[in-house]
C-alpha positions in Angstrom: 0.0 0.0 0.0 1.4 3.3 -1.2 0.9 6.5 0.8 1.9 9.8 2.3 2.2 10.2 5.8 2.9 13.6 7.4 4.5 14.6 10.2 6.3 17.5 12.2 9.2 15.4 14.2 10.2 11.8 14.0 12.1 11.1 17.1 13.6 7.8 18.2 13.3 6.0 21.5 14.5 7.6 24.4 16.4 4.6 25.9 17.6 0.7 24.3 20.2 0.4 21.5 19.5 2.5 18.8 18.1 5.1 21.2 17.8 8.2 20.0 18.1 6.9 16.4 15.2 6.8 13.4 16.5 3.9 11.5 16.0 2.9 7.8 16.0 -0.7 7.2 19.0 -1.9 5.0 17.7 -1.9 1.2 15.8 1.5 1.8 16.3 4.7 1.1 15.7 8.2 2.8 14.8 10.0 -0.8 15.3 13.7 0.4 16.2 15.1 -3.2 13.2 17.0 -3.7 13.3 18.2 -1.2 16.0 20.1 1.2 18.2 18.6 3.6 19.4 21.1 6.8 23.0 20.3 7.2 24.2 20.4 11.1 26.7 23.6 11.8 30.1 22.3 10.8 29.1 19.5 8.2 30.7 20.2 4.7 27.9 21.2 2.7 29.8 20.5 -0.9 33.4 20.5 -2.2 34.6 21.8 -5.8 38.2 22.2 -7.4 39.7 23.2 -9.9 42.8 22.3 -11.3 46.6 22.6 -13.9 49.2 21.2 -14.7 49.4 23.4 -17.9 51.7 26.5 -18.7 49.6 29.3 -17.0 52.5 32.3 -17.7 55.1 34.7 -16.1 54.4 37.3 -13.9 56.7 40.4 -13.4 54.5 43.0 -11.9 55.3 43.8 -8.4 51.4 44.2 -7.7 49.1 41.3 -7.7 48.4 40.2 -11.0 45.3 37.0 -11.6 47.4 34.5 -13.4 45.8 31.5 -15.5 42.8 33.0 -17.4 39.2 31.1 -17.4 41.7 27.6 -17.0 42.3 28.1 -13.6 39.2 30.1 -12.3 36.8 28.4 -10.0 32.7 29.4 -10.2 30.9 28.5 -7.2 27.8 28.8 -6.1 27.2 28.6 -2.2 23.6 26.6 -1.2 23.6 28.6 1.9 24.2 32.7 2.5 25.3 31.6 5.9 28.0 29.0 5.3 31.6 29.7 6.1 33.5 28.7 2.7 37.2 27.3 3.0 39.3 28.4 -0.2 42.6 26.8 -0.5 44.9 27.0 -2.7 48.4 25.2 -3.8 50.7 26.6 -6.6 54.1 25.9 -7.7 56.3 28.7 -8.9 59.8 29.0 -10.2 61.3 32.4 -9.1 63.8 34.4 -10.8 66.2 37.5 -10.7 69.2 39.4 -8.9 69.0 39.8 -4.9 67.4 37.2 -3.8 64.4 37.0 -5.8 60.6 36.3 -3.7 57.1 35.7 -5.1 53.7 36.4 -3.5 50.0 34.7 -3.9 46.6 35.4 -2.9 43.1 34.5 -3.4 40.8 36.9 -5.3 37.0 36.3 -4.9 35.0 38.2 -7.7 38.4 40.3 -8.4 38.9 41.4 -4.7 41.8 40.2 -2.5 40.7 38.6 -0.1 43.6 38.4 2.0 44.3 41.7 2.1 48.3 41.5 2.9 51.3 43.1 1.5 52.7 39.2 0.7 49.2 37.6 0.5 49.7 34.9 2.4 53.3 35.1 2.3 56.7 35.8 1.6 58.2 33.0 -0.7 61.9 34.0 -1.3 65.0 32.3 -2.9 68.6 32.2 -1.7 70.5 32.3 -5.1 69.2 33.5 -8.3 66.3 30.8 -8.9 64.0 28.0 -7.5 61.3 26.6 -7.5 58.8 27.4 -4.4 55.4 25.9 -3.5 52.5 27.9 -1.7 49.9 26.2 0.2 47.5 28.6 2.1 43.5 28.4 2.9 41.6 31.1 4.2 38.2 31.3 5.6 35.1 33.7 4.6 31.6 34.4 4.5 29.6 32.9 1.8 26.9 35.9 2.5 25.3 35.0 -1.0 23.6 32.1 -3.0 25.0 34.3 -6.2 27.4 32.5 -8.3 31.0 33.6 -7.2 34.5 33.2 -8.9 37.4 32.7 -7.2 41.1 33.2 -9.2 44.4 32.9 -7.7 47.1 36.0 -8.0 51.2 36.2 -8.3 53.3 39.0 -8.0 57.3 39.2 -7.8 59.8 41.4 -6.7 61.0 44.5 -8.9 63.4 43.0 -11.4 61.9 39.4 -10.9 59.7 37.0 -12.7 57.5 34.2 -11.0 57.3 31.4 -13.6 54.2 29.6 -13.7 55.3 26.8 -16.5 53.6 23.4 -17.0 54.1 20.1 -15.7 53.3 21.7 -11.9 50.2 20.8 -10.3 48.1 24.0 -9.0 44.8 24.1 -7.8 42.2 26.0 -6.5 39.7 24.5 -4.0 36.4 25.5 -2.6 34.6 24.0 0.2 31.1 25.3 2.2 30.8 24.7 5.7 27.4 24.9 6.9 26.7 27.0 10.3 
């Protein structure tokens, strides 16, 4: 017999085994995709990445400069205004120039930095005349939309200096919502 049954609050048993538990049998299924399922505050609401390995450029400019065009550019679209969103990201660069030469990354959200530092987040420098160096920072913000969003990474290198961002190096740009 099919039917609908409606209620407000299913609540398991107070006491026993499973108490405080609304089972579903093995071989069922709690169908909940048309509808919407409230995630509890700190459950990861969705994940999404983007990622090269492919020649993205070099980058003189001693100001922060979004590196990598619509091939390394991440659109995502928080489900909830209130979630906390975790933006990561990991990038391989190989620094030249005189002195010592350093190179910078941040994250931009819609064009804005959102780190807001001098270095971003950080100060990657070589002893010599070249290396390679690899960034790894995350940063959390406000999702305080459902809009679509688009999040970009930026270099930038000291005067005289050029951050190489050549292929065959893994960078990525990841996104995850944190419900609250």
């Amino acid at each position: 017999m099919a039917g609908t049954l409606t209620v407000q609050t299913l609540q398991g048993p107070s006491s026993g085994a499973n108490a405080n538990k609304v089972l579903i049998p093995s071989g069922q299924t709690l169908d909940v995709s048309s509808g919407t399922l409230v995630p509890s505050a700190g459950a990861v609401v969705q994940l999404q990445r983007v990622q090269s390995v492919s020649n993205l450029g070099s980058i003189t400019s001693t100001s922060f400069v979004e590196f990598g065009g619509s091939q390394f550019e991440l659109t995502f679209t928080p489900k909830y205004a209130t979630s906390l969103l975790e933006v990561r990201l990991e990038c391989q660069v190989y620094t030249t120039g005189t002195g010592n030469p350093y190179s910078s990354f941040t994250i931009y959200r819609d064009g804005v930095d959102q780190i807001g530092a001098t270095y971003g987040f950080g100060y990657l420098q070589v002893i010599n005349t070249s290396n390679a160096q690899h960034c790894n920072g995350s940063i959390l913000i406000n999702a305080n939309s459902t809009a679509p969003t688009v999040f970009t990474a930026a270099v930038m290198s000291g005067s005289g200096q050029t951050a190489n961002l050549g292929g065959g190096n893994l960078r990525a740009i990841t996104v995850m919502e944190i419900a609250q």
